[in-house]
C-alpha positions in Angstrom: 75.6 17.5 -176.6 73.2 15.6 -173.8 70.7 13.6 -175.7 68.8 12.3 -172.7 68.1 13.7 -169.5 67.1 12.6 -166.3 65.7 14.5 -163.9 64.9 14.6 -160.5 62.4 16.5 -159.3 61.7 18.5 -155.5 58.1 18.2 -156.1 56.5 19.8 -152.9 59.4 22.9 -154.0 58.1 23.3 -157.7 54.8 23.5 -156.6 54.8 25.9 -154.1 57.4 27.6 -156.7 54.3 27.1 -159.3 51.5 28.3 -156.6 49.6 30.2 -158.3 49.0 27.8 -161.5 47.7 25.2 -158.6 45.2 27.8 -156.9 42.0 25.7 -157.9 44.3 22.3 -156.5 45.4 23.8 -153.3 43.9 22.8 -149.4 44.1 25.7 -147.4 46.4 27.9 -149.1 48.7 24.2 -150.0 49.5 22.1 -152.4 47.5 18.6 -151.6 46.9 15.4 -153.7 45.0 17.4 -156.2 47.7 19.6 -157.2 50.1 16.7 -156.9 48.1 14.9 -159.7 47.5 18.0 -161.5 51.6 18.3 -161.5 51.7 14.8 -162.4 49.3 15.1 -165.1 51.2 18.1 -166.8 54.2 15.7 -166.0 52.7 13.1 -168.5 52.0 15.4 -171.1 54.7 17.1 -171.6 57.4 13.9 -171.8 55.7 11.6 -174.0 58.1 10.6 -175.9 61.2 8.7 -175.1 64.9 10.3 -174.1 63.7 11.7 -171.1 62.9 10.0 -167.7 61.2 12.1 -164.7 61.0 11.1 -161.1 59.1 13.2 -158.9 59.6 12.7 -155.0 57.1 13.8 -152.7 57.8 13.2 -148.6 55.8 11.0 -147.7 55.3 8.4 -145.1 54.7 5.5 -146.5 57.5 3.8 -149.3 56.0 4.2 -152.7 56.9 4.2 -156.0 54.0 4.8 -159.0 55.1 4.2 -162.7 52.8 6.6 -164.3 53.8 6.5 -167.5 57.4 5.4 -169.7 58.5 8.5 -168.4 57.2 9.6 -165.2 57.7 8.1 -162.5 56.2 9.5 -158.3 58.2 8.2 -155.7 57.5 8.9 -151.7 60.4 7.6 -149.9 58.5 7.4 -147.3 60.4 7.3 -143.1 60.0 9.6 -140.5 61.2 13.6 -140.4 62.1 16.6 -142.6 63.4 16.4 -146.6 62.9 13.1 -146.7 62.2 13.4 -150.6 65.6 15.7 -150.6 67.6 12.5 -149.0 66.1 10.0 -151.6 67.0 12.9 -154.6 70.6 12.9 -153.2 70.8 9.1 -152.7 69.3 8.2 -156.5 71.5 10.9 -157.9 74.6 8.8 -156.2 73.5 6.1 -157.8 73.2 7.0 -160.9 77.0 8.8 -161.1 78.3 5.5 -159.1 76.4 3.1 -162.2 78.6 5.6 -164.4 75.6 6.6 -166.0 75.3 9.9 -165.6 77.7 12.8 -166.0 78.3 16.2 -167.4 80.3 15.1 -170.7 78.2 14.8 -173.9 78.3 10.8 -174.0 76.2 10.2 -170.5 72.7 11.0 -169.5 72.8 14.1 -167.6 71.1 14.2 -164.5 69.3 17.3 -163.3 68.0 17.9 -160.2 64.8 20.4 -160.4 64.6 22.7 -157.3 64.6 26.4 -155.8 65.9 24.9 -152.3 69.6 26.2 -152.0 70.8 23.8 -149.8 69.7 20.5 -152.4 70.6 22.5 -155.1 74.4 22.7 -153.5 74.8 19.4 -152.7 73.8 18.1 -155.9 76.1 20.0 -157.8 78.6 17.9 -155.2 77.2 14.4 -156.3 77.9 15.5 -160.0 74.2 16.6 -161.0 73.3 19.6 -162.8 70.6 22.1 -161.0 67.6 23.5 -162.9 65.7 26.1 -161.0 61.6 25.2 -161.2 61.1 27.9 -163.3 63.4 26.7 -165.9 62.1 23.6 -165.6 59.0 24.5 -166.8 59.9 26.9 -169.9 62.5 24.8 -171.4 60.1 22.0 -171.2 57.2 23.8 -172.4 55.1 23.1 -169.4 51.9 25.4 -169.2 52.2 26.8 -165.4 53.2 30.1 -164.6 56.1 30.8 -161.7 56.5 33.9 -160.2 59.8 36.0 -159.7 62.0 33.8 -158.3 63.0 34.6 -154.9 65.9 31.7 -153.3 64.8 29.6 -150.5 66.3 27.0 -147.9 62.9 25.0 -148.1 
């Protein structure tokens, strides 16, 4: 039985997944920095205690990294060009089999990548990781914010 868990988040994907508990956070219709920290913040609250560790990619331009708390982590990988966050998710879950520290047998951490995008959800599985649709996600981890009928996506 997995003890810890890491996982990997497609942050832009769960929000847009989780729209409609971001409606007073979106710009125009999308999810900006408000709903971002809103995410972030719901983030916080629900893994405060240790076992778990949470990174949250966002594309982004710039190279950032923000240690918000023990476990939560935001990370913008920053570069130029589509699913730039869905590269770095790929590359960190690579790294993590390659370190030998994750894995699906009950003595590693197993790493799961959080995501509604089919095509990052397949080649996840491929690197070794384990795929948790967003709305998943958020009921297993008790995370207040509703998702609507989940309908698959390439985004």
């Amino acid at each position: 039985m997995h003890s810890v868990s890491t996982y990997l988040i497609d942050g832009h994907n769960l929000l847009y997944a989780a729209r409609q508990s971001f409606l007073d956070h979106l710009v125009d219709g999308h999810p900006g920095t408000a709903a971002r920290e809103e995410l972030v913040r719901r983030l916080m609250t629900a893994f405060i205690d240790p076992g778990h560790a949470v990174f949250l990619y966002f594309d982004g331009s710039e190279t950032k990294t923000e240690i918000r708390s023990d476990q939560v982590q935001v990370i913008y990988p920053g570069g130029a060009g589509d699913q730039r966050a869905d590269a770095a998710i790929l590359k960190h879950v690579s790294q993590l089999m390659a370190a030998g520290i994750g894995g699906r047998d009950g003595d590693r951490t197993r790493i799961i990548v959080v995501t509604r995008d089919l095509k990052l959800a397949r080649r996840a599985r491929k690197c070794g990781a384990d795929v948790m649709a967003p709305g998943e996600f958020l009921d297993v981890n008790a995370l207040s914010i509703a998702i609507p009928a989940q309908r698959h996506s390439a985004s």
